[in-house]
C-alpha positions in Angstrom: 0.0 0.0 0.0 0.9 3.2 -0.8 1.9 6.3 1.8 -0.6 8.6 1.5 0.2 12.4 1.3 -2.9 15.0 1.9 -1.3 18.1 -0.2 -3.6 21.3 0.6 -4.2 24.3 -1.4 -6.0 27.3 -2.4 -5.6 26.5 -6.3 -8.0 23.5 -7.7 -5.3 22.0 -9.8 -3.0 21.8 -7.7 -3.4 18.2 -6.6 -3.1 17.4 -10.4 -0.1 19.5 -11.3 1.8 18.3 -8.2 0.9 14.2 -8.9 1.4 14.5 -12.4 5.4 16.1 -11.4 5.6 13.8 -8.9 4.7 10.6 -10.5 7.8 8.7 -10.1 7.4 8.5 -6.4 5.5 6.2 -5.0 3.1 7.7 -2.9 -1.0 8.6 -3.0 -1.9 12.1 -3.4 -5.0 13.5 -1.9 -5.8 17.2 -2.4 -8.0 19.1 0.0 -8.9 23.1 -0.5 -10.8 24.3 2.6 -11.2 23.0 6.3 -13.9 20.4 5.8 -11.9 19.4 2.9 -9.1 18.8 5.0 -11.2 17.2 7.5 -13.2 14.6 5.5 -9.7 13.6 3.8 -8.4 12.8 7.9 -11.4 11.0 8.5 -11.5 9.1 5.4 -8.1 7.8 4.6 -6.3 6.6 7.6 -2.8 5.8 5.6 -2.4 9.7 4.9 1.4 10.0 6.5 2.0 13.5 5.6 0.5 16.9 5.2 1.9 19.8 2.5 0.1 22.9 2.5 0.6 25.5 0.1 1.4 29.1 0.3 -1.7 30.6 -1.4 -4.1 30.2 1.9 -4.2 33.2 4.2 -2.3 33.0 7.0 -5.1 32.5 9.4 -6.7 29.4 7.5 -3.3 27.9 7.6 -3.3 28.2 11.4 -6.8 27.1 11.9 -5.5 23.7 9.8 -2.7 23.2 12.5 -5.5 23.1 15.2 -7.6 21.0 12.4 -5.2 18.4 11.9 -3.4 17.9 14.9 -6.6 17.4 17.0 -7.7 14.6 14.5 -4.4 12.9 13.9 -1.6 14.4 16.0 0.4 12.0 14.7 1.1 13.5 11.3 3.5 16.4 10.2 2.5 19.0 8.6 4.6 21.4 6.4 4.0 24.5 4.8 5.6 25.7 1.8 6.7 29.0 1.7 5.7 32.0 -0.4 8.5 33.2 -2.1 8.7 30.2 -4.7 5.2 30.6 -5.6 3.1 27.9 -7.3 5.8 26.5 -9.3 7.2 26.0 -5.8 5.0 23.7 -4.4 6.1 20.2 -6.6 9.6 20.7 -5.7 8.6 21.2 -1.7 6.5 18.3 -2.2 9.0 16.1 -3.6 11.6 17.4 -0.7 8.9 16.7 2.1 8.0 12.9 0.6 11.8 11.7 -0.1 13.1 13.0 3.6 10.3 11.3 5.2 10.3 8.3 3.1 13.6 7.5 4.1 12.5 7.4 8.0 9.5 5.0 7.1 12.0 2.9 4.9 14.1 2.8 8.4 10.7 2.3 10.5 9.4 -0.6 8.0 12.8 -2.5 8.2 13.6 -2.5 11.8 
């Protein structure tokens, strides 16, 4: 099975563009683009490992998400791209986030 990696954003596509970059790696994406989004996601999938969430959501919504997530499933990072790379940005963090923490399951699922 998969990992499972809940990416969130204010743009539609941007679950698309980022799995369609990202395809070599072998995880699930998910997208979410608002709080109950986000919520039905957690409650649905229980192998989401990871959250990414994009620079386009005002800083208070992306604060509200912290409280979100981490009462739901506080055992999940979350991560949150910064603005200054802009859309194009957000693959490249993606990738970065999914191959440092795949190397600490790889060590998890081996020991």
């Amino acid at each position: 099975m998969k990992p499972v990696v809940l990416l969130v954003g204010r743009l539609p596509d941007v679950v698309n563009t980022v799995a369609r970059e990202l395809e070599d790696l072998p995880i699930q994406w998910l997208g979410a683009h608002s709080r109950e989004e986000v919520i039905a996601q957690l409650e649905a999938e229980p192998n989401i490992r990871s959250v990414v969430v994009g620079a386009g959501l005002d800083d208070a919504v992306r604060g509200d998400l912290v409280g979100v997530i981490a009462s739901r499933r506080p055992d999940l990072c979350i991560h949150f791209k910064d603005r200054l790379s802009g859309p194009a940005g957000m693959a490249p963090f993606a990738r970065r986030v999914v191959e440092t923490e795949m190397l600490h399951w790889k060590v998890i699922d081996t020991a």
